[in-house]
C-alpha positions in Angstrom: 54.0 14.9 -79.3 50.5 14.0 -77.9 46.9 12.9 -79.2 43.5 12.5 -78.8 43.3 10.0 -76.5 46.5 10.3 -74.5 47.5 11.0 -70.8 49.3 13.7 -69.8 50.6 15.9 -67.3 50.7 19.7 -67.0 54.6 20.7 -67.4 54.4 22.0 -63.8 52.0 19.5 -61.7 51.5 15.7 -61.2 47.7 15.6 -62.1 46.6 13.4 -65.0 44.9 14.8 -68.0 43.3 12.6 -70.9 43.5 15.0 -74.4 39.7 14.8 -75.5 40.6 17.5 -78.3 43.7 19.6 -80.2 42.4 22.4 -81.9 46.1 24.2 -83.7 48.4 24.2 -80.7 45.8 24.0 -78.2 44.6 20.8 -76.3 41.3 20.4 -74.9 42.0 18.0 -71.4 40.0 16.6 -69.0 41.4 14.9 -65.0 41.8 11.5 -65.1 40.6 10.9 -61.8 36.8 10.3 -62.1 36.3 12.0 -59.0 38.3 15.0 -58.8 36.6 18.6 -57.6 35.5 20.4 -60.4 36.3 17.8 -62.8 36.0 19.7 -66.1 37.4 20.0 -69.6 39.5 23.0 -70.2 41.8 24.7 -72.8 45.3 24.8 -72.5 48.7 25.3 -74.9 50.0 22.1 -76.6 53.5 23.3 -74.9 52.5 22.8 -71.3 51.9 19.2 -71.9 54.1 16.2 -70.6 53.2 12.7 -72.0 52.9 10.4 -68.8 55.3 7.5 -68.9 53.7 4.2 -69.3 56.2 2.2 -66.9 
């Protein structure tokens, strides 16, 4: 399970997301790298996300 607030990966990369928003089973997510191309927020299914370990 994820939240607001949490890091995450996409199920099939290694790039960071924070979850700015879950709307149903939908998640609003965002890079965490403050400098990433085309930084932007986008839309994608609850199911595709991966909570990052903290260790």
């Amino acid at each position: 399970m994820v939240g607001v607030g949490d890091q995450v990966l996409l199920v099939t990369g290694v790039s960071e997301f924070r979850v700015l928003e879950i709307d149903g089973d939908h998640a609003t997510v965002e890079s965490t790298h403050p400098t990433a191309p085309g930084r932007y927020p986008f839309t994608v299914r609850l199911a595709e996300l991966v909570p990052v370990d903290p260790t």
